[in-house]
N, C-alpha and C positions, 0 to 999 in steps of 0.2 A: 387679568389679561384680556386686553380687546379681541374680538373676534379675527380681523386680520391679522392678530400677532400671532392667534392660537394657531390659523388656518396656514401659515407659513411653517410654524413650528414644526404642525406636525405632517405635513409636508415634506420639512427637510428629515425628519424620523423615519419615514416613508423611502425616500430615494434607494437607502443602503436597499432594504428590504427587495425593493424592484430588482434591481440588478441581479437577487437569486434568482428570480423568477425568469431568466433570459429565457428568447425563441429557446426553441429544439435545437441542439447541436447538429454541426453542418462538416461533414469531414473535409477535412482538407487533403491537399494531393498528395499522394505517397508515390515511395514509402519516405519516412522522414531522416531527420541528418541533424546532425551537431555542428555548427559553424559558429566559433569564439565562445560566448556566453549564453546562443541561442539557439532554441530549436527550431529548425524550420521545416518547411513542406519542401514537394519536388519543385517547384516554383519560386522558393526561395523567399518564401512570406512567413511570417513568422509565425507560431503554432503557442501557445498558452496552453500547458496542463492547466486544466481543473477538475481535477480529478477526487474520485471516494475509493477506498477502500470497502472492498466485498470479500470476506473471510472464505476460503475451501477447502482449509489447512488442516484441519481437526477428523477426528477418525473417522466418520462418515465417506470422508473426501470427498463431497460435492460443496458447492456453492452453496450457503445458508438459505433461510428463510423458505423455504419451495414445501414446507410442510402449512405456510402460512397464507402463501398467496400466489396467484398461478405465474410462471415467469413472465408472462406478456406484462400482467401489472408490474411487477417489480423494473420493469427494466422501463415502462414507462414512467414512470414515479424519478426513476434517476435521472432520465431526459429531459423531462419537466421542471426540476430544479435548475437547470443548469450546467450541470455537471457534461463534461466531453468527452469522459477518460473512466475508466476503471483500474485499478491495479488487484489483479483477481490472483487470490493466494492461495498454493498449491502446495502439497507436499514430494518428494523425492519417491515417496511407497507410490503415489497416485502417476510420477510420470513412466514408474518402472513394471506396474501392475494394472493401471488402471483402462488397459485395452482389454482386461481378461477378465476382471473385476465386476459382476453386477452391481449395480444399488442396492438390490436386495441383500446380499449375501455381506455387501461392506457393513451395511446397518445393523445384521445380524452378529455380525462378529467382534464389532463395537458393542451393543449391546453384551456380547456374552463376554466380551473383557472386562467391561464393567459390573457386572451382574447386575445389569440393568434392562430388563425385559418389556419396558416402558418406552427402551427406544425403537422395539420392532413396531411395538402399538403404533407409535409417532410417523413410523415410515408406511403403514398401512393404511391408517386413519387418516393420515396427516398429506404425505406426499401424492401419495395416490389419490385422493380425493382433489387436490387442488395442482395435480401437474401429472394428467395420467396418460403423457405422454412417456411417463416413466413405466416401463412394464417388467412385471419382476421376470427375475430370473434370465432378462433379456439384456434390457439396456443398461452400459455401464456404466463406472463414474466417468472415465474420458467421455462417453458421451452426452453425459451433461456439461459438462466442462466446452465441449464442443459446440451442444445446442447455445449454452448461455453467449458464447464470444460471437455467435450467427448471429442471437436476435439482439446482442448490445450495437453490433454493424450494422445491422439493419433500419438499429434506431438513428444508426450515424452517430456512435459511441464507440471509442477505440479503445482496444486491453493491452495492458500490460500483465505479462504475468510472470508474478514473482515466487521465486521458491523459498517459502517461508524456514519450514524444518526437513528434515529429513524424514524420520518419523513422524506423523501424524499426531497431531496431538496441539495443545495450546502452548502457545510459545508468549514470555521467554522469560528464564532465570538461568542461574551458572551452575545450576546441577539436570536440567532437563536432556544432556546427553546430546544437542542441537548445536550448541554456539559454535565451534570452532574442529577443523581437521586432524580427522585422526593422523592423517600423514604426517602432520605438522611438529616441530620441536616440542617436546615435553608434555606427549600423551596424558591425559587421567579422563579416564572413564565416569566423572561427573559430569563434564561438559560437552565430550567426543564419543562416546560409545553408540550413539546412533549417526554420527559426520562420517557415514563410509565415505572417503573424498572418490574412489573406483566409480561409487554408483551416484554420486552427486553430479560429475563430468558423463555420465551415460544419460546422465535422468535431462541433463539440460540439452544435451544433444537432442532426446527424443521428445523432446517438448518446442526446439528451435525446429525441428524436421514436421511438426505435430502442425506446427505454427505457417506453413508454407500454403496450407491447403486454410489458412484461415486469415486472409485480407484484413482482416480487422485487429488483429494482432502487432502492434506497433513495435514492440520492446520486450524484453526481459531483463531482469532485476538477478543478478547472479546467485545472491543471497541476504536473507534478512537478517540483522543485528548480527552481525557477525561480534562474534565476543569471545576474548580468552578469559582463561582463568588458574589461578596457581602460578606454574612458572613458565605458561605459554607464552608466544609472542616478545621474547626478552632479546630477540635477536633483529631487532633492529627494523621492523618487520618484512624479514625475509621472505616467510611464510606467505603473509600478505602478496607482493607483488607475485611469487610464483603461483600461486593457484589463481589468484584473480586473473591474469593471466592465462593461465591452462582453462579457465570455464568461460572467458570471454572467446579466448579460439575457438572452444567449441561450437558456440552460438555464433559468431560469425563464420565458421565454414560451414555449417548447414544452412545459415539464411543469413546472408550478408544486408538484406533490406532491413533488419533489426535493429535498435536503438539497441545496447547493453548498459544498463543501468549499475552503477557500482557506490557500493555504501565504502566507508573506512571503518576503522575499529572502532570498540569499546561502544557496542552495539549503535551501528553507523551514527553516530555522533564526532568521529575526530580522522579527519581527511588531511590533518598538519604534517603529516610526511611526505603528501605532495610537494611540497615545501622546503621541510628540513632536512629530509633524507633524499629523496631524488623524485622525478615526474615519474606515471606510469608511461611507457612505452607505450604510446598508440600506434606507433606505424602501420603493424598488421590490421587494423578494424579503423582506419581514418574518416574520421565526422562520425562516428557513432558510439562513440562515448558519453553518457550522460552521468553525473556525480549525484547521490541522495545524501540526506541527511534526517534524522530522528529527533524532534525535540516535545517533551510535555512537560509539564511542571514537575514532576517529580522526578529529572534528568539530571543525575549525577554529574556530568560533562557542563551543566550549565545551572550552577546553584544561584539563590536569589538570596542569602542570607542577611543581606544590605535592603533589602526591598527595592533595587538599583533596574531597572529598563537598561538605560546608560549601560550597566555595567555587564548586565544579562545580554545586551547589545553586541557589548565588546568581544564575548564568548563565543556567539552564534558566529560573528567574521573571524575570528583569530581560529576557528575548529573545523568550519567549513566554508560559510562565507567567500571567502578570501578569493576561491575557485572562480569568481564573479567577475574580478579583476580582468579586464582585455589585455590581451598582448604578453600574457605567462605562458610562460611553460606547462601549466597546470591548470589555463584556462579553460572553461567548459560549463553547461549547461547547471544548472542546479536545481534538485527537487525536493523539497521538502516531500517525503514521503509519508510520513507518518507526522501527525498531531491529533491532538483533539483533547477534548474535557468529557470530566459527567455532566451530563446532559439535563439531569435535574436535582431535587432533594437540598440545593443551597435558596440565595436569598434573592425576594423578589429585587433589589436595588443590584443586582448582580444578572438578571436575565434569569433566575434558575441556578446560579451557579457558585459553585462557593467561593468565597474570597480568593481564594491562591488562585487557583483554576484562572478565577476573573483577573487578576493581576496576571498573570502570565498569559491568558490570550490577548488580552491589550498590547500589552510588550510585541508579543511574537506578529501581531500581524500589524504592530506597524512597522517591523523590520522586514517583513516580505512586500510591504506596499512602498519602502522605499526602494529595495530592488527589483522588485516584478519579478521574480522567481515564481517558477511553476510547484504545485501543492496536489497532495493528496489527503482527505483530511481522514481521520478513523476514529467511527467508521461507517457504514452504511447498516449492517445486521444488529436489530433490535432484539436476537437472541439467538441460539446455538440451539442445532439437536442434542447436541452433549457438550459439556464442559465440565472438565475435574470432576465427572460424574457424574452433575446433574442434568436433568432430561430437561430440553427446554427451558436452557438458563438466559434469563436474563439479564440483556447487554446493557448498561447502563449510560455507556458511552456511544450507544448508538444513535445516529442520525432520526432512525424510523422507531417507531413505538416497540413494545411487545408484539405485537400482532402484523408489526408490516403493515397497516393502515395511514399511517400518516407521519409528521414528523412528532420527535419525541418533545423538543420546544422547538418552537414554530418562532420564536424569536433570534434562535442562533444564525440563521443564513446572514440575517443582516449585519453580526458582529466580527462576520470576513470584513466586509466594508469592500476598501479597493482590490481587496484580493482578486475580485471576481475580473476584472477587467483589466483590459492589454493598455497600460501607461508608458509601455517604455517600448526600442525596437533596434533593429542593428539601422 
């Protein structure tokens, strides 16, 4: 290879790379709005999520990492990439409790559910020494919850915040007591024993009222992966429109400046009833509807048993996609909210990453680089105070190291490619 071929090559290797690396995010005018397939500012210019997920869902209920690195770093580190957006995940215990709640006493009580006495150490040792703005027995998790959306606006970083489970804890499977309304047809206490839907419609109320005194607060996301199971949801999904429905009123009468972001079923992967059963009714909350969708390679809703793009292709429009279409009845905004890979432990000819993984993030992002659809990738936390009971588990899939130091591969920003940039516009 001659030296000008090299010095082009790795050049063009170069470019993706750059584009993680954009200025600091820069807000645009609020509050924002849904018009056809796009989001826009008050100005009517068009607005590009790029957004990471940041975990708060889990029984602690604060924002991860803050035992690792103080928030001013953290929330610099996310500006720095890129990134314009957070989607900051929350539990229903945390919107219904977490004004009375200390950090101290939440860490304590996780800790003593688990009998895990490791994770007081973690909140003393850990939190306090690198965020001792946190003072026990004073400051609550809302008001970390609070600090963190201050200083991600400050950096000119916008939250979304979404209500992961109800219960606290790691989500999701069809027996974690999360997926789906207890209200709803055909009860079982595998999936709904923690979906009080009373305090799920209270909890988003006081989180869209939460969100008035918090400017940088764009959106909220109704609920995560919403999922039946057994003989729920056989009614055509009834269930669905009415509660979607009953928690998007909520959030739009206490702050109508809010984006409401809505998943479909079969843990937000299939929005095809927009379609085949009827639109949802936007009238009451008009331009502020925005649709998600969840896709990883190991996503039932979109099998790859072919080794088919093409046909992985045809899945992602025929389930959600489709929303993309101008001039539907069912047109609107679309967010991939959730993707991502493990982040290491596969093969150098893959970035780090293992085959599947590598074949299905090729697929996936160049089906979002041909729509220009808005992304949140997951996730940003290089590890949990607690998960499934271990103290300071390590995230595999996360963006940042163990430690919150750096990235975990420092080659993945570049394998968004065009993701990162606004190609398309009304």
């Amino acid at each position: 290879m001659t030296s000008l071929t090299y010095l082009i090559a790795l050049f063009g290797l170069l470019l993706p790379f750059s584009s993680a690396q954009a200025p600091p995010p820069t807000l645009p005018a609020l509050p924002l709005s849904s018009s056809s397939r796009w989001i826009l500012d008050a100005q009517n210019n068009r607005v590009k999520l790029r957004c990471v997920n940041w975990a708060g869902h889990l029984e602690p209920n604060i924002p991860e990492g803050l035992n690792h690195k103080p928030l001013d770093s953290i929330v610099s580190w996310i500006a720095s990439q890129g990134f314009n957006c957070v989607r900051l995940t929350y539990s229903t215990d945390l919107a219904l409790a977490g004004n009375v709640t200390t950090v101290s006493s939440s860490f304590k009580s996780a800790a003593s559910s688990w009998s895990r006495p490791a994770l007081e150490t973690l909140f003393t040792s850990g939190i306090q020494t690198q965020n001792p703005w946190i003072i026990p027995q004073q400051t609550t998790t809302l008001d970390v919850f609070s600090t963190v959306i201050n200083k991600l606006y400050s950096a000119q970083i916008m939250t979304i915040l979404d209500n992961h489970v109800s219960r606290a804890s790691w989500c999701c499977n069809l027996t974690d007591g999360n997926g789906w309304w207890d209200q709803a047809q055909a009860y079982n206490s595998f999936n709904s024993r923690f979906f009080d839907t009373t305090k799920w419609l209270s909890g988003l109320s006081f989180m869209a009222q939460f969100s008035l005194s918090h400017p940088g607060v764009i959106g909220m996301s109704l609920r995560n992966e919403l999922r039946a199971f057994l003989f729920q949801d056989l009614n055509n999904r009834k269930d669905w429109y009415n509660f979607i429905s009953l928690g998007a009123s909520r959030v739009h009468s206490a702050n109508p400046d809010l984006l409401i972001i809505v998943g479909g079923s079969q843990s937000s992967t299939d929005l095809m009833h927009l379609k085949t059963v009827r639109p949802l009714d936007r009238t009451p909350y008009p331009n502020k509807i925005v649709w998600e969708m969840h896709a990883y390679s190991f996503t039932v809703t979109f099998p790859d048993p072919f080794r088919s793009c093409d046909m992985v292709k045809l899945a992602y429009g025929a389930f959600n996609g489709f929303v993309l279409e101008q001039g539907k009845t069912w047109t609107g905004p679309l967010v991939l909210s959730e993707f991502g890979v493990g982040m290491s432990g596969g093969e150098d000819q893959y970035d780090g990453l293992n085959e599947k993984d590598n074949r299905y993030l090729n697929c996936l992002v160049s089906y979002m680089e041909n729509n220009d659809a808005d992304w949140v990738i997951w996730a940003l936390q290089g590890s949990y105070y607690i998960r499934d009971g271990t103290v300071d588990y390590d995230e595999g899939w996360g963006l940042l190291n163990h430690d919150w130091s750096g990235w975990r591969n420092n080659k993945f920003p570049a394998r968004l490619r065009e993701m990162w940039n606004v190609t398309q516009g009304p």
